[in-house]
DSSP file (Angstrom, degrees, kcal/mol; ACC not computed):
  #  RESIDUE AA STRUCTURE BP1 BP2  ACC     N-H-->O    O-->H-N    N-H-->O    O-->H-N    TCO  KAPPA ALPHA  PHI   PSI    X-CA   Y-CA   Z-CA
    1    1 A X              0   0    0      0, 0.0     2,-0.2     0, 0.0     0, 0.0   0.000 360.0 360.0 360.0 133.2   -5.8   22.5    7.1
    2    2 A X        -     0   0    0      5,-0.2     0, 0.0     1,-0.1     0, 0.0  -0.367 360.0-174.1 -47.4 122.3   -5.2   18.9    8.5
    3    3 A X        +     0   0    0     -2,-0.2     2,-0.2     5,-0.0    -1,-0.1   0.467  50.1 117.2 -87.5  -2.8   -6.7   16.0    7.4
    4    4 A X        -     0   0    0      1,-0.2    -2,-0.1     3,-0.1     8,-0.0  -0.607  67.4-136.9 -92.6 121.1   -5.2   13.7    9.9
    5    5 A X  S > >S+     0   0    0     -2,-0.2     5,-1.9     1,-0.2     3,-1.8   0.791 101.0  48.5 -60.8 -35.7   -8.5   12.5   11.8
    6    6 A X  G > 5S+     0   0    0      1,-0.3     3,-3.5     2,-0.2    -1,-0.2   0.985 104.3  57.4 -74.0 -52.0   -6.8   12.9   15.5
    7    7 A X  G 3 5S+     0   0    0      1,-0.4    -1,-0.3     2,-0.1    -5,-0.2   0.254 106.6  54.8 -85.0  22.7   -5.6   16.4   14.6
    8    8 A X  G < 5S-     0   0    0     -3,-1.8    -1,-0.4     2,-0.2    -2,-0.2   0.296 123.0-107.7-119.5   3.1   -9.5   17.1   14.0
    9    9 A X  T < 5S+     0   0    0     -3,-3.5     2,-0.4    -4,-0.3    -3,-0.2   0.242  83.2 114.0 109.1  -5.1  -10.3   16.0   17.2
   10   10 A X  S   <S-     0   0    0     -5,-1.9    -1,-0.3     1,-0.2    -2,-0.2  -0.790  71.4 -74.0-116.8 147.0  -12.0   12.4   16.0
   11   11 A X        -     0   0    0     -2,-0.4     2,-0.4     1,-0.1    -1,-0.2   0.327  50.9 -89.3 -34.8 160.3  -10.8    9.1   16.7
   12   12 A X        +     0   0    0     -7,-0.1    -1,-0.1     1,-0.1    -8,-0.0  -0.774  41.8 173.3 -46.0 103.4   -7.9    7.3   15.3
   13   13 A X        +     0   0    0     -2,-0.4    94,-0.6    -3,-0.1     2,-0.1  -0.337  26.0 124.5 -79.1  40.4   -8.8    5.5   12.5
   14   14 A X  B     -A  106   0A   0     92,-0.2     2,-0.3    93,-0.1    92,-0.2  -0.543  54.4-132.9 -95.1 155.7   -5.7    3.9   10.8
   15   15 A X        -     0   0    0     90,-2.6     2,-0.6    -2,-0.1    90,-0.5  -0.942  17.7-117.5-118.8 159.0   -6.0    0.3   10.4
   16   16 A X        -     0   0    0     -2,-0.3    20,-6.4     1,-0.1    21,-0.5  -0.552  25.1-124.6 -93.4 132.8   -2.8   -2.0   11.4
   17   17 A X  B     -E   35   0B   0     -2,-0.6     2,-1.2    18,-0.3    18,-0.3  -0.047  41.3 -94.4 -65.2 164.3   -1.2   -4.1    8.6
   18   18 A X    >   -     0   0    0     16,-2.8     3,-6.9     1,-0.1    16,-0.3  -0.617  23.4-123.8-112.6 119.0   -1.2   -7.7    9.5
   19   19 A X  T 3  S+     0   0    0     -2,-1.2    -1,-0.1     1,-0.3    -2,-0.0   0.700 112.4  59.9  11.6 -66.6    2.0   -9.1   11.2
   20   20 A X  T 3  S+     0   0    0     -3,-0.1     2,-0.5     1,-0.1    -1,-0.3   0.868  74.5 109.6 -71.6 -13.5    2.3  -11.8    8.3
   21   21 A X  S <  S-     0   0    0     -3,-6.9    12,-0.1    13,-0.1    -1,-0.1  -0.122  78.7-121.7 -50.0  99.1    2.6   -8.9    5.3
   22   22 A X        -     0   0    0     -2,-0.5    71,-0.3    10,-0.2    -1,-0.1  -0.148   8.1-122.6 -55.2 147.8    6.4   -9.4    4.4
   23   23 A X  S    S+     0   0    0     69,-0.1    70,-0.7    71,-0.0     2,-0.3   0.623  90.2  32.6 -87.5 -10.8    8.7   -6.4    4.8
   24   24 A X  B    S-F   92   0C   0     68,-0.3    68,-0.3    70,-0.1     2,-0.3  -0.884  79.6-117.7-132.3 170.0    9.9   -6.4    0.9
   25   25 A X        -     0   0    0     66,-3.6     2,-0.5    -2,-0.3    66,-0.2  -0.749  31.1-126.1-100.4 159.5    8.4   -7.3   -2.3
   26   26 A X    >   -     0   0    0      3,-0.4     3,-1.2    -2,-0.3    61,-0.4  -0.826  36.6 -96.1 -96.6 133.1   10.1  -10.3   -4.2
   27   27 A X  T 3  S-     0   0    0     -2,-0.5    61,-0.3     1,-0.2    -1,-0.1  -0.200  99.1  -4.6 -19.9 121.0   11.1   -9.6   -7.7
   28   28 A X  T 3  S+     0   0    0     59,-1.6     2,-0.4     1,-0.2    -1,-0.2   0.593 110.4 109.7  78.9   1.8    8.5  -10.7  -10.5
   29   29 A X  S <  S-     0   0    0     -3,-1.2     2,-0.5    58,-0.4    -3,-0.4  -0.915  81.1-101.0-137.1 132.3    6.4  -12.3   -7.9
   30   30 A X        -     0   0    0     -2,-0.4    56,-0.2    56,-0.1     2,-0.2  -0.479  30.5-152.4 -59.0 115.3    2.6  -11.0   -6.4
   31   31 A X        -     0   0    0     54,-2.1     2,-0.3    -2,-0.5    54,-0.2  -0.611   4.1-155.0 -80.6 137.2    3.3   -9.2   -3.3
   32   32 A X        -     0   0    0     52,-0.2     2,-0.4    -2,-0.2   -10,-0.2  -0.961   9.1-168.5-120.8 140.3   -0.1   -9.7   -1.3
   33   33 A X  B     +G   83   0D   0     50,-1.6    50,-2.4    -2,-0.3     2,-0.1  -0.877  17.7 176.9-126.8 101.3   -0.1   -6.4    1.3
   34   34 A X        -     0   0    0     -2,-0.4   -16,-2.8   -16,-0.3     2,-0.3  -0.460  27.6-125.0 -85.5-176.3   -3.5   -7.1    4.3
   35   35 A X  B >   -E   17   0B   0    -18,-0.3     3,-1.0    46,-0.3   -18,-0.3  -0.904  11.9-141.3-108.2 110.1   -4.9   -5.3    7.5
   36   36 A X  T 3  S+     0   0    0    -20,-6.4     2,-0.4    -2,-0.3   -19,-0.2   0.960 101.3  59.9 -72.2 -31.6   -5.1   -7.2   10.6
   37   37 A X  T 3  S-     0   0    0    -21,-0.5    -1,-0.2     1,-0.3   -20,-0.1  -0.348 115.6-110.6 -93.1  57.6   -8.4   -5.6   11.5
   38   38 A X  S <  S+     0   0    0     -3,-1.0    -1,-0.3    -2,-0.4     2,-0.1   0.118  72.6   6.1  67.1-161.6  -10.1   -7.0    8.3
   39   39 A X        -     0   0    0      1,-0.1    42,-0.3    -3,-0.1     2,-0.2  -0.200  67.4-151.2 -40.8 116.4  -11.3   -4.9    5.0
   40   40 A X  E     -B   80   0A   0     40,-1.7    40,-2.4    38,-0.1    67,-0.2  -0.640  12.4-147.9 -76.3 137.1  -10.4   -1.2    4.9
   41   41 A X  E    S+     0   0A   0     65,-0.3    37,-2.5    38,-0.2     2,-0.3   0.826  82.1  42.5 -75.9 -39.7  -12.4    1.8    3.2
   42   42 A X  E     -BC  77 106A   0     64,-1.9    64,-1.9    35,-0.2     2,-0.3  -0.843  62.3-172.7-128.4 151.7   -9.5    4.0    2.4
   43   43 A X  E     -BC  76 105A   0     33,-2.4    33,-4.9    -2,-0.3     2,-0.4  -0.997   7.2-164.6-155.1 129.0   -6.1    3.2    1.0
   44   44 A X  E     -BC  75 104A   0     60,-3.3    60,-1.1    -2,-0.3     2,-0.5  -0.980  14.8-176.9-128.0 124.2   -3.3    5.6    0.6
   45   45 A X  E     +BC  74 103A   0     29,-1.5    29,-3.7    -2,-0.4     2,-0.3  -0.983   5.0 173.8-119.4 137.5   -0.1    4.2   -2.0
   46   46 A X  E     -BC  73 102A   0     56,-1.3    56,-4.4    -2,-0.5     2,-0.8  -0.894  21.2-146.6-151.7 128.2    2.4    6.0   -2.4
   47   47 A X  E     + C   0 101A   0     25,-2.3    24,-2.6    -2,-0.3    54,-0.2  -0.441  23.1 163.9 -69.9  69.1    6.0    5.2   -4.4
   48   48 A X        +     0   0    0     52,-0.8    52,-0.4    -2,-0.8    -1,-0.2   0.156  54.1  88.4 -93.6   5.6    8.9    6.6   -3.1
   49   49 A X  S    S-     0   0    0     50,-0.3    22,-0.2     2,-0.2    51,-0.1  -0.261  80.5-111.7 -65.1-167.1   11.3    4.1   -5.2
   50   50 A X  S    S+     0   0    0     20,-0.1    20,-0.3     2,-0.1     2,-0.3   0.582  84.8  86.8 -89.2  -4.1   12.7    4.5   -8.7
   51   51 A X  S    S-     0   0    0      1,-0.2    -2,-0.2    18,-0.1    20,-0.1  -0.586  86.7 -99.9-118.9 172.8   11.1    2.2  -10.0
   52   52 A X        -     0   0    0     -2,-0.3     2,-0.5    17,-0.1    17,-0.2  -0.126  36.0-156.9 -42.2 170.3    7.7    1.5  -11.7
   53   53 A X  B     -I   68   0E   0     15,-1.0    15,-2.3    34,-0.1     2,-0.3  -0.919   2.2-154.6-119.0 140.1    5.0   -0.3   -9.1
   54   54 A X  E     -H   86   0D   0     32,-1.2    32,-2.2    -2,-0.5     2,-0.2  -0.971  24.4-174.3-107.9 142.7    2.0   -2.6  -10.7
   55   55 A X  E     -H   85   0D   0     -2,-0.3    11,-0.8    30,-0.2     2,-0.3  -0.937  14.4-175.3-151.7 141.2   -0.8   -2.6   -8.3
   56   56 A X  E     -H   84   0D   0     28,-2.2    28,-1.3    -2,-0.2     2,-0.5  -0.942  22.4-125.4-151.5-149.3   -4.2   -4.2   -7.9
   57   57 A X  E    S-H   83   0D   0     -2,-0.3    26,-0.2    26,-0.2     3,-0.1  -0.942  81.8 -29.3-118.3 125.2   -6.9   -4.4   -6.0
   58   58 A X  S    S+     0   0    0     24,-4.2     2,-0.3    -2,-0.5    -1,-0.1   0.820 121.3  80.7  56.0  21.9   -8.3   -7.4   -4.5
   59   59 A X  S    S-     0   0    0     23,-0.3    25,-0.1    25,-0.1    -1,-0.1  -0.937  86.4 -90.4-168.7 136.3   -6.8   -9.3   -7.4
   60   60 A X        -     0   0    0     -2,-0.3     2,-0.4    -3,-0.1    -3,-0.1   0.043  41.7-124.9 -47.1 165.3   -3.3  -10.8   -8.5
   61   61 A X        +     0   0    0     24,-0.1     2,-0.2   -30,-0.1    -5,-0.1  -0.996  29.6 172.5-124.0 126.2   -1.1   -8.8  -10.4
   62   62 A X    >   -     0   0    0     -2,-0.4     3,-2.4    -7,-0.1    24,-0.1  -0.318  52.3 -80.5-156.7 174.4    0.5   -9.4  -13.6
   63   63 A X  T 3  S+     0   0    0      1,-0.3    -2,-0.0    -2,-0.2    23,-0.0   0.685 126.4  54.9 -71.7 -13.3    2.6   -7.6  -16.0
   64   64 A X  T 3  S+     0   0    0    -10,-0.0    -1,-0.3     3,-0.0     2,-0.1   0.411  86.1 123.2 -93.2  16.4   -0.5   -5.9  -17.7
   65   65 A X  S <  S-     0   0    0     -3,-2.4    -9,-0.1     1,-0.1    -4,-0.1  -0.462  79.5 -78.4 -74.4 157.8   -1.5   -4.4  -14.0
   66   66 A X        -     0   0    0    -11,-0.8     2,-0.4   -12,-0.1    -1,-0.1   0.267  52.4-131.3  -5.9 153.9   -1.9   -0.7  -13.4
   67   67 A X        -     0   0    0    -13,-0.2     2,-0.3   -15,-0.1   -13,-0.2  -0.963   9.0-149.7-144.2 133.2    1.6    0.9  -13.0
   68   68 A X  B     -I   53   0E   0    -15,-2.3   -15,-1.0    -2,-0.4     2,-0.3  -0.681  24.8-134.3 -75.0 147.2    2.5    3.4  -10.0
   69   69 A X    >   -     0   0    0     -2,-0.3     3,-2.4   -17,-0.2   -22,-0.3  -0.821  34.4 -76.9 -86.5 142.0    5.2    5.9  -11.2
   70   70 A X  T 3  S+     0   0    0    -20,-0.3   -22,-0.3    -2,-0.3   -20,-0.1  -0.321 124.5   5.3 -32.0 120.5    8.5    6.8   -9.0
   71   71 A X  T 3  S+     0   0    0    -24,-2.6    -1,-0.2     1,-0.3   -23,-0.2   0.374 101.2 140.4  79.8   8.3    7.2    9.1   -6.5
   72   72 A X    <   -     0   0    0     -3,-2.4   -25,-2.3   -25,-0.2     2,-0.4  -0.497  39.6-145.2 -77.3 137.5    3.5    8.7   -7.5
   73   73 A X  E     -B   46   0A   0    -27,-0.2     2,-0.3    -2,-0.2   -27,-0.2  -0.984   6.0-158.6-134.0 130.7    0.5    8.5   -4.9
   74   74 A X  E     -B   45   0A   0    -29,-3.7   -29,-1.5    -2,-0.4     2,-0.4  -0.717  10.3-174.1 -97.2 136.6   -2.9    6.3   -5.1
   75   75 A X  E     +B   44   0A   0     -2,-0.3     2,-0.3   -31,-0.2   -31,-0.2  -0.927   6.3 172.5-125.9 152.7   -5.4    7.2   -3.3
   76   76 A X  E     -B   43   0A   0    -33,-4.9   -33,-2.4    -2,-0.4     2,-0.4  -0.929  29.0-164.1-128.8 160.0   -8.5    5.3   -3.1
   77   77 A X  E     +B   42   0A   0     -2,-0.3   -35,-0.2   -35,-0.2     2,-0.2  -0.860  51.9 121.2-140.7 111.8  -11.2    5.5   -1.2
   78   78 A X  E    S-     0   0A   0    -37,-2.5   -38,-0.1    -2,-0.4     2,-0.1  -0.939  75.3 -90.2-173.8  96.1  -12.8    1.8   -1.8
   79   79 A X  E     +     0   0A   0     -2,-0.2     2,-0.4   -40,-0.1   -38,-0.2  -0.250  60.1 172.4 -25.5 109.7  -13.8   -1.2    0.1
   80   80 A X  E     +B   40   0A   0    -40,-2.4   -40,-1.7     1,-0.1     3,-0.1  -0.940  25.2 165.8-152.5 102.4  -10.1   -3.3    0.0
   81   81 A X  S    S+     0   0    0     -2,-0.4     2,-0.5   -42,-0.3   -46,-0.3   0.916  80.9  18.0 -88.8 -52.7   -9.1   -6.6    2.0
   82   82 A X        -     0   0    0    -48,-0.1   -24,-4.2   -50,-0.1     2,-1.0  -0.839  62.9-165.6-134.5 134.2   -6.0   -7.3    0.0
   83   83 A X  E     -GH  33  57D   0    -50,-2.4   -50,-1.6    -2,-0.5     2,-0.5  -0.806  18.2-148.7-116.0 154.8   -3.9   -5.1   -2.2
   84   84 A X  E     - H   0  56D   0    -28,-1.3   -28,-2.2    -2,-1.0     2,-0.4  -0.913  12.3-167.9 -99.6 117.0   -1.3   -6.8   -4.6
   85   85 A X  E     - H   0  55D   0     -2,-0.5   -54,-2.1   -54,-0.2     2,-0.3  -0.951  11.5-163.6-102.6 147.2    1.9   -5.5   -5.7
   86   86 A X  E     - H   0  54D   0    -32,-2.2   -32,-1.2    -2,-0.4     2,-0.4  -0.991   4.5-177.8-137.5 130.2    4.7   -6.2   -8.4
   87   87 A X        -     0   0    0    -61,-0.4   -59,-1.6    -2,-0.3   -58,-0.4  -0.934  32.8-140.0-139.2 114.7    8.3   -4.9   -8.5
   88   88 A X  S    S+     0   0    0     -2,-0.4     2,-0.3   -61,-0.3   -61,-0.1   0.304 102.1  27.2 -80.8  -5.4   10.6   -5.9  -11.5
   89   89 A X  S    S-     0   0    0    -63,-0.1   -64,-0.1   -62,-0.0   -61,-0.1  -0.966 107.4 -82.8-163.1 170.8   13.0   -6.0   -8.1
   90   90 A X        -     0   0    0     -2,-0.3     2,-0.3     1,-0.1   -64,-0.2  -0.286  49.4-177.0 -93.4 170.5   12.5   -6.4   -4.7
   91   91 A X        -     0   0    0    -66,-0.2   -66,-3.6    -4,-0.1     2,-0.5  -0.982  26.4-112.5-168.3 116.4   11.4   -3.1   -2.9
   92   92 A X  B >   -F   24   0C   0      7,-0.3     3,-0.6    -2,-0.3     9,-0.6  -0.742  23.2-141.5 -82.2 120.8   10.8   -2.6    0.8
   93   93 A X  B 3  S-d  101   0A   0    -70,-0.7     9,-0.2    -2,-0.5     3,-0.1  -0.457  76.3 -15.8 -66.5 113.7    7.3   -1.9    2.4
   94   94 A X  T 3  S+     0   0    0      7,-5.2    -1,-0.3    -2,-0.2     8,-0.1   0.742  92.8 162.1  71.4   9.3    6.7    0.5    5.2
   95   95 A X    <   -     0   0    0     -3,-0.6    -1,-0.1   -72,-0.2     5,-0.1   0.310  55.2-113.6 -89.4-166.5   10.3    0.4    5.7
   96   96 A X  S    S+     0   0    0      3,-0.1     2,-0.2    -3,-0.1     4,-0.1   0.637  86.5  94.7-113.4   6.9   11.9    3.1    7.8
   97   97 A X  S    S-     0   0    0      2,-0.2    -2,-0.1    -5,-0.1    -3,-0.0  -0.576  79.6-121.3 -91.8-177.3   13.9    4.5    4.5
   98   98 A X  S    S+     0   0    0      1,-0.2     2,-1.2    -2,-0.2    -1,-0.0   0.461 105.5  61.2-104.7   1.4   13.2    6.9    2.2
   99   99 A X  S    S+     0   0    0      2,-0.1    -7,-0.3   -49,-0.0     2,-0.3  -0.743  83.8 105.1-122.3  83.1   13.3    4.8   -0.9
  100  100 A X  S    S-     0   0    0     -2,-1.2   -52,-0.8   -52,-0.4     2,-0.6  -0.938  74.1-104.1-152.8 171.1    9.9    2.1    0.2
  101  101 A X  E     -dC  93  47A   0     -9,-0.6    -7,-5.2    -2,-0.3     2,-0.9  -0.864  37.7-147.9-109.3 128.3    6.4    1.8   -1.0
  102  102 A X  E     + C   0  46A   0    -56,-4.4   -56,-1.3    -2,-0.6     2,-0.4  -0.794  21.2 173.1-113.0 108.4    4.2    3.2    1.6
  103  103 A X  E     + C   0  45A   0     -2,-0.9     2,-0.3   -58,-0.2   -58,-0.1  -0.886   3.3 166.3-123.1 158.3    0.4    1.8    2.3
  104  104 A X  E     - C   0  44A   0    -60,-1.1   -60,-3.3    -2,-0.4     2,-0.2  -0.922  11.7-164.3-169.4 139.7   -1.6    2.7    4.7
  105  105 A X  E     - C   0  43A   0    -90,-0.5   -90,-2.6    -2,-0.3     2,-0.4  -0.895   6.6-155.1-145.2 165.2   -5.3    2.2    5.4
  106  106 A X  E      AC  14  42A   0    -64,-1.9   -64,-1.9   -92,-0.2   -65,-0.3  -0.950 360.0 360.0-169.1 134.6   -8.2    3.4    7.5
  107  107 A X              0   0    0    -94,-0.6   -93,-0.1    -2,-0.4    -1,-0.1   0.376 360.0 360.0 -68.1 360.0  -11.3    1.9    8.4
């Protein structure tokens, strides 16, 4: 059975990432990821590099954050305006290959 809200017959509820959310993460350096239509309830991460992710939520990320595994998926379901990521190298977001970190959120 589907979980995709449209293919249950109820509105769309994805939220769009905001414009300024940069398309890679920088090496060593807090990746900040928003929503252009503000705080989101549900938050889907999911790694599809080789390498580790550190993630938080609503807070900067450092080398003692949480760590995503290659091919590992977060879900949260969790009030969230900004989530933070860090990549020991840069790593593309949303990108349209198979090797990116994929978030996605819904109101």
């Amino acid at each position: 059975m589907s979980r995709n809200p449209t293919e249950q017959g109820r509105a769309n509820l994805a939220a769009t990432p905001a414009s300024s959310n940069g398309a890679n993460t920088t090496a060593a350096t807090d990746y900040a990821f928003t929503w252009s239509n503000g705080p989101v309830n549900h938050v889907m991460v999911q790694n599809n590099t080789s390498a580790n992710v550190q993630w938080e939520l609503d807070a900067s990320t450092s080398n003692g954050s949480p760590i995503l595994a290659p091919g590992a998926t977060l879900l949260f379901d969790v009030a969230l305006t900004t989530l933070h990521l860090l990549t020991a190298a840069n790593q593309n977001v949303n990108g349209s290959s198979a090797s990116n970190i994929v978030v996605k959120g819904w109101l």
